[in-house]
GUDO-649114 format. One record per residue: z, x, y of N, C-alpha, C, CB in turn; residue number from 1. Coordinates in steps of 0.2 Angstrom, whole numbers. Glycine has a CB too. Layout:
    nw    nu    nv   caw   cau   cav    cw    cu    cv   cbw   cbu   cbv num
     Z     X     Y     Z     X     Y     Z     X     Y     Z     X     Y NUM
...
***
This chain:
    nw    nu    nv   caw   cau   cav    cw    cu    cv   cbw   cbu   cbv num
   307   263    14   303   262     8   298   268     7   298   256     9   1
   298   271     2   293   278     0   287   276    -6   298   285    -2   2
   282   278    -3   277   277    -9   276   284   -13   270   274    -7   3
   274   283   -19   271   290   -23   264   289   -23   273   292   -31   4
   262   298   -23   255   297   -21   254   304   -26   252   298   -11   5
   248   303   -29   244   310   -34   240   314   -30   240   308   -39   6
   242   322   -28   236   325   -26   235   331   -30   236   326   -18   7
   231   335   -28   231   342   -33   236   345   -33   227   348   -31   8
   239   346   -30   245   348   -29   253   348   -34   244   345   -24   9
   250   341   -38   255   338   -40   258   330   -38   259   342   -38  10
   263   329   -39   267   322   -39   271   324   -31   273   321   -48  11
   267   322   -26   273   322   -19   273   315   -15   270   327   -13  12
   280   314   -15   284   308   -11   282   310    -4   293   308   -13  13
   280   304    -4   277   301     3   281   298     8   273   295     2  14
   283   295    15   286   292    17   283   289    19   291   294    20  15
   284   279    21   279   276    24   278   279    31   280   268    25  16
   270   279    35   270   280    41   273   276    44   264   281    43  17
   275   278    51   281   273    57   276   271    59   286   276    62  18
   280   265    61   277   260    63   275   260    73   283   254    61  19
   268   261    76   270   262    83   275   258    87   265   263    86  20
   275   260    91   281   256    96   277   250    99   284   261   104  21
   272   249   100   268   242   101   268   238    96   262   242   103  22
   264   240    90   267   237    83   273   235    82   267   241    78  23
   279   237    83   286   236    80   286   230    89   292   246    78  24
   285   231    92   286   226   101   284   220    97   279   228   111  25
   277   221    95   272   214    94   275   211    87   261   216    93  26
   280   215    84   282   213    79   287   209    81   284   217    75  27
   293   211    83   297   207    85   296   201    91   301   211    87  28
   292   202    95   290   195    99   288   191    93   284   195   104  29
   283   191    89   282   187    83   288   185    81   279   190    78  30
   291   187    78   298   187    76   302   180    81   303   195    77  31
   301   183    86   306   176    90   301   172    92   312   178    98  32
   295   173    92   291   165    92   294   162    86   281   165    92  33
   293   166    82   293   162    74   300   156    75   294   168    65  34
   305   162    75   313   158    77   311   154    81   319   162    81  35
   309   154    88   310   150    94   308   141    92   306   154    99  36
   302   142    88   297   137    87   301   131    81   290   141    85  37
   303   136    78   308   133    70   315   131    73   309   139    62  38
   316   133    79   322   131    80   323   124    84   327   136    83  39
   317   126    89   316   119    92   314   113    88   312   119    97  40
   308   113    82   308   110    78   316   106    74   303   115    75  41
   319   111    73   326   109    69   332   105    74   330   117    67  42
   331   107    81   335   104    85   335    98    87   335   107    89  43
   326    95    90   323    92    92   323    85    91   319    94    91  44
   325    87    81   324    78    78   329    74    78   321    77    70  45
   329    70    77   333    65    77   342    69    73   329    57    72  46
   347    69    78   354    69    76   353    81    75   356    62    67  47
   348    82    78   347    88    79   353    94    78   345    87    85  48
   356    91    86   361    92    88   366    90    85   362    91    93  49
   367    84    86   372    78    84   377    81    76   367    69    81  50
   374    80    70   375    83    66   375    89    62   373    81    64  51
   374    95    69   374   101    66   381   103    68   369   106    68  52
   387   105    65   392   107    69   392   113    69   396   106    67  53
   387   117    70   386   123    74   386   120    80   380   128    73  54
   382   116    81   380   114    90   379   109    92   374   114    93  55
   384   107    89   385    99    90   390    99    98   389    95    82  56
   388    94   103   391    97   109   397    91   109   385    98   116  57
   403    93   111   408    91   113   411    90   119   412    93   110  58
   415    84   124   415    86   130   420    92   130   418    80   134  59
   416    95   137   421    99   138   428   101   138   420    98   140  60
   431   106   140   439   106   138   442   102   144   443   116   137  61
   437   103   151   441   100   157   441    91   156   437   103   166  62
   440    90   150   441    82   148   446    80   143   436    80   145  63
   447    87   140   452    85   135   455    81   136   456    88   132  64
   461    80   141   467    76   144   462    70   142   470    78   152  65
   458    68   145   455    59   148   453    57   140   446    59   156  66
   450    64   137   449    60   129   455    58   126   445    65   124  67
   457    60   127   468    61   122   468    54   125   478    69   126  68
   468    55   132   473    47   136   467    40   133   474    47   149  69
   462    41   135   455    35   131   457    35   124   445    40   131  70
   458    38   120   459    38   113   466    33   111   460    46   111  71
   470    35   116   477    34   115   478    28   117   481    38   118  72
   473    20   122   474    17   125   468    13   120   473    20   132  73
   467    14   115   460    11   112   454    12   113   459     6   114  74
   452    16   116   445    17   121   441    23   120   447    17   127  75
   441    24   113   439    30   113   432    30   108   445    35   109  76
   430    23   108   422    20   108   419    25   113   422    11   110  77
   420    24   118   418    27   126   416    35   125   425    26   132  78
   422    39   123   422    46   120   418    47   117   426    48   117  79
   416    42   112   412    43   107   404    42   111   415    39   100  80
   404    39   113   396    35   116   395    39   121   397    27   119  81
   401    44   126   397    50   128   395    54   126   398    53   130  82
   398    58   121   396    64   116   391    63   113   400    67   111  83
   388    56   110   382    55   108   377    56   114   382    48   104  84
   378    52   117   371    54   122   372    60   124   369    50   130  85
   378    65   127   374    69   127   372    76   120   375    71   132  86
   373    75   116   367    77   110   363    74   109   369    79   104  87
   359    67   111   353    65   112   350    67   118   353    58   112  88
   354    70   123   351    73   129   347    81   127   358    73   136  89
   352    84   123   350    90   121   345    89   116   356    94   118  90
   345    87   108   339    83   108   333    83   110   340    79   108  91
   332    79   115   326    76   118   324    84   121   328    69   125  92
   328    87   126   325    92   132   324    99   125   332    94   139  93
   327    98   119   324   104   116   318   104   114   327   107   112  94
   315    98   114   308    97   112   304    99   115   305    93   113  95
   307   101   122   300   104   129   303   110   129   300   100   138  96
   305   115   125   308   121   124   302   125   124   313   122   118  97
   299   124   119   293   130   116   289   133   124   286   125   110  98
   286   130   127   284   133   131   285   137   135   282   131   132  99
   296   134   138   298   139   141   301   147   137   304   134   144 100
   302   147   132   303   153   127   296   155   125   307   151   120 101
   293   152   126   287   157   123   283   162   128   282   152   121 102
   285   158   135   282   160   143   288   167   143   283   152   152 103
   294   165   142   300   172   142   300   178   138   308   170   141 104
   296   174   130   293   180   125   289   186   128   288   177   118 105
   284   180   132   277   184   132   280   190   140   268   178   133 106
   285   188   142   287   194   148   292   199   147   289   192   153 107
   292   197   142   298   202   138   295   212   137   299   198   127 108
   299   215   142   297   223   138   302   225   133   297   229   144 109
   301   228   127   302   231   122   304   237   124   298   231   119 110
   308   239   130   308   248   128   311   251   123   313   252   132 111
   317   247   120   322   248   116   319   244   108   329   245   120 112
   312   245   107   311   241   103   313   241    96   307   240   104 113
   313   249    95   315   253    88   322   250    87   315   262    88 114
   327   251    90   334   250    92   334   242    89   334   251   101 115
   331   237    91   332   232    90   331   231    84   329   228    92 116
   323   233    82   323   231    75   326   234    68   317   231    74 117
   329   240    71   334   242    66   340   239    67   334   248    66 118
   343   235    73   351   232    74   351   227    69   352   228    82 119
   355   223    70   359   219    66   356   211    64   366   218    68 120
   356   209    60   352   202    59   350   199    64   355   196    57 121
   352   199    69   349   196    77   351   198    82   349   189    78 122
   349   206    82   347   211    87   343   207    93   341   216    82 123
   338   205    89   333   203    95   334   196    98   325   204    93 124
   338   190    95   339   184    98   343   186   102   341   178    94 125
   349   193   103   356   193   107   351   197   114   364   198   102 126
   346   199   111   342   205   118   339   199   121   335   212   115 127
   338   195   118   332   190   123   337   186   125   325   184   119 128
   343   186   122   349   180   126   349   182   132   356   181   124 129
   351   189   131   356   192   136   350   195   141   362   197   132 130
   345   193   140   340   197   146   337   192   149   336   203   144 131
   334   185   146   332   178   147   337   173   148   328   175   141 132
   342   173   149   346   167   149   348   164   156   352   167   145 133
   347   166   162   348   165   167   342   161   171   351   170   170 134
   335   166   170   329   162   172   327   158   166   323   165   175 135
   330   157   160   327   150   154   332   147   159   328   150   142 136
   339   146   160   342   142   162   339   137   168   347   145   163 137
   337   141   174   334   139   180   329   134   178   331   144   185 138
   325   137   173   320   132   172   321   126   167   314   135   170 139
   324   127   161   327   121   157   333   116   161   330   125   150 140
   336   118   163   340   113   168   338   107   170   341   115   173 141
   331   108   174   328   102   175   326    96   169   323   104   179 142
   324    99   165   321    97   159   326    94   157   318   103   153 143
   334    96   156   339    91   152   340    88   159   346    96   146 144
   340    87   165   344    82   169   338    77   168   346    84   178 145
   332    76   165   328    71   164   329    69   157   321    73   165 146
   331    72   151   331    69   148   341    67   148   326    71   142 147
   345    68   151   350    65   151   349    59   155   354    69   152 148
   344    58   160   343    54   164   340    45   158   339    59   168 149
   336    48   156   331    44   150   336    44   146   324    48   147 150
   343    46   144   348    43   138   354    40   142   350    48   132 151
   356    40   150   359    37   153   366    40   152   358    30   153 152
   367    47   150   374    53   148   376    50   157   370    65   147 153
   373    53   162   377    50   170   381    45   168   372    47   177 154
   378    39   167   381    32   168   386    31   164   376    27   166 155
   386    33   157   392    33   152   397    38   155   389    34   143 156
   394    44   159   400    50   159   405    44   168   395    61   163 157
   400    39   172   405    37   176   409    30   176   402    37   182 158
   407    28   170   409    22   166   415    25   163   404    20   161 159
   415    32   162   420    35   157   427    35   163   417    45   152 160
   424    38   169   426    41   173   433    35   175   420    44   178 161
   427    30   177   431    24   181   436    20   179   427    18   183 162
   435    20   170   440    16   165   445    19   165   438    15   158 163
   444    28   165   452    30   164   457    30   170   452    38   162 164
   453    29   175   455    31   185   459    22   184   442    32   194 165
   454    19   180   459    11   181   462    10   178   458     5   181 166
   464    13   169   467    11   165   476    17   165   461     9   157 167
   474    22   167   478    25   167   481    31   174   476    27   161 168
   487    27   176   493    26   181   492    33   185   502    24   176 169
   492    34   192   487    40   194   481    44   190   490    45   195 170
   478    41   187   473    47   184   468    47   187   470    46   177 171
   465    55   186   460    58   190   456    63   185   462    61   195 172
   450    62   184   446    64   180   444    73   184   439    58   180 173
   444    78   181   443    83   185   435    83   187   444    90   181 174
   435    87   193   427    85   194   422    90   191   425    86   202 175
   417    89   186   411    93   183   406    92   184   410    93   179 176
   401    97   184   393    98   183   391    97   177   391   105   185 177
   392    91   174   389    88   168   381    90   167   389    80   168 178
   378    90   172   372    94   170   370   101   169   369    92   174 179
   374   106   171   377   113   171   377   113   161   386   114   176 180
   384   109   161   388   109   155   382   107   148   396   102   156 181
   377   102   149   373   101   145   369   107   143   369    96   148 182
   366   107   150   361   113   149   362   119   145   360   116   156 183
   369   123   148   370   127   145   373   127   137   373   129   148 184
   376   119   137   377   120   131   371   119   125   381   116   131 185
   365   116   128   361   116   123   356   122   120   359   113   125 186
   358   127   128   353   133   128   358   136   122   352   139   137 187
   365   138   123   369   141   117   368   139   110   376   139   118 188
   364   132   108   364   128   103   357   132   102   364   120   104 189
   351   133   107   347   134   104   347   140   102   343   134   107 190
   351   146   106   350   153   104   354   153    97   352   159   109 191
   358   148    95   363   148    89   357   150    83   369   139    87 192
   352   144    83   348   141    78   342   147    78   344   131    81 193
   341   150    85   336   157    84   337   163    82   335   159    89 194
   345   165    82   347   168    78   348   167    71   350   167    80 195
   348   161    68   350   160    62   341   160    58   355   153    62 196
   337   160    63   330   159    61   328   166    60   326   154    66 197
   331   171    64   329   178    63   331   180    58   330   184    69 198
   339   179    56   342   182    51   335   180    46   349   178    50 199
   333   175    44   330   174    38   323   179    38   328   167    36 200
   319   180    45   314   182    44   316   189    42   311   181    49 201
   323   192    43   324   200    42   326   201    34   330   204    48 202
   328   195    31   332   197    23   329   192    20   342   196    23 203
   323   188    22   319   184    18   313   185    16   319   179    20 204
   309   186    14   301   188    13   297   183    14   298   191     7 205
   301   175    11   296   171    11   297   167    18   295   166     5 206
   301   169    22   300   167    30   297   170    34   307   166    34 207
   294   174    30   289   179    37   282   177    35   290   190    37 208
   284   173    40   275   168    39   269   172    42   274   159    43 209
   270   178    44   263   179    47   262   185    48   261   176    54 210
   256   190    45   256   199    44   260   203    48   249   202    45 211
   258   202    54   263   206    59   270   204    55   262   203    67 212
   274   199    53   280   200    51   282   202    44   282   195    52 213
   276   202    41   276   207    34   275   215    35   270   203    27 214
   271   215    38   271   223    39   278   226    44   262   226    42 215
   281   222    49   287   226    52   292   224    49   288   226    58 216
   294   219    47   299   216    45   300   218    35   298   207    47 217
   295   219    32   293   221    25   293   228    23   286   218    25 218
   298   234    28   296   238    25   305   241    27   289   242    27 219
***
């Protein structure tokens, strides 16, 4: 963006002054609070998950078979009554999100911060992914084995488990970390919705709710 300015001199084009590198840091942390906060908001409420088919969570692929054979036998009520809880399990645990993103914002270093904000619509939801997603994992895990716990996902996944093991002639359920599989699948759901929340702040004006995102994001 260039402004015109009048001096004695004449009519000379201006270029905005750059933005420092702390400025453009505190910009973009802004940026992914703003996302982080609106995504959990978005995820959180009722059918969050459920009805977004961006993130709407499906059993896994090491179930296909038992869903096919459940489906095939009548019983695919059951199928269905798992995948609901667990995107009521994701749901519930991205409620208690904010704090854990917000604690990973605020330890975030910017070296590369120019770099980001000039990258691609969500530059910076893929940098916090890919440099936050193992310790948000450690810590959100717990968070969704409680609230899968409080929507009873275990109980329906060994209900699922035991009907197919009796209704169908050697069958063996493979063995999973259903709590693993949640977790991450919901962290994937979040960063989907954080992403899609930066995009707006970087090509929208009226999503940059707060100065710091109008002066870096606005020019």
């Amino acid at each position: 963006m260039k402004t015109l300015a009048v001096s004695l001199a004449g009519l000379v084009v201006l270029g905005a002054a750059p933005l420092s590198e702390s400025t453009t840091a505190s910009g973009l942390k802004e940026a992914l609070r703003v996302a982080t906060e609106r995504a959990v908001q978005s995820t959180s409420k009722a059918n969050g998950f459920l009805d977004n088919p961006e993130i709407r969570i499906g059993l896994p692929g090491k179930l296909s078979a038992v869903a096919t054979a459940m489906r095939g036998i009548g019983m695919g009520a059951q199928v269905d009554e798992l995948e609901v809880a667990m995107n009521r399990a994701a749901e519930k645990a991205a409620g208690e999100a904010t704090p854990v993103f917000v604690d990973a914002i605020q330890q975030m270093g910017f070296q590369d911060a120019r770099g980001i904000l000039s990258g691609g619509d969500t530059a910076a939801t893929q940098y916090f992914e890919k440099t936050t997603t193992e310790p948000l994992r450690a810590r959100f895990e717990p968070i969704v084995a409680q609230a899968m716990k409080s929507v009873g996902v275990t109980k329906l996944y060994d209900q699922l488990v035991g009907s197919y093991t009796s209704a169908v002639p050697f069958g063996s359920a493979p063995k999973l970390d259903l709590n693993r599989y949640v977790t991450d699948e919901t962290l994937d759901g979040l960063f989907t919705v954080v992403g899609e929340e930066e995009k707006k702040i970087r090509t929208n004006p009226s999503a940059r709710a707060t100065d710091i995102l109008k002066q870096v994001f606005g020019r």
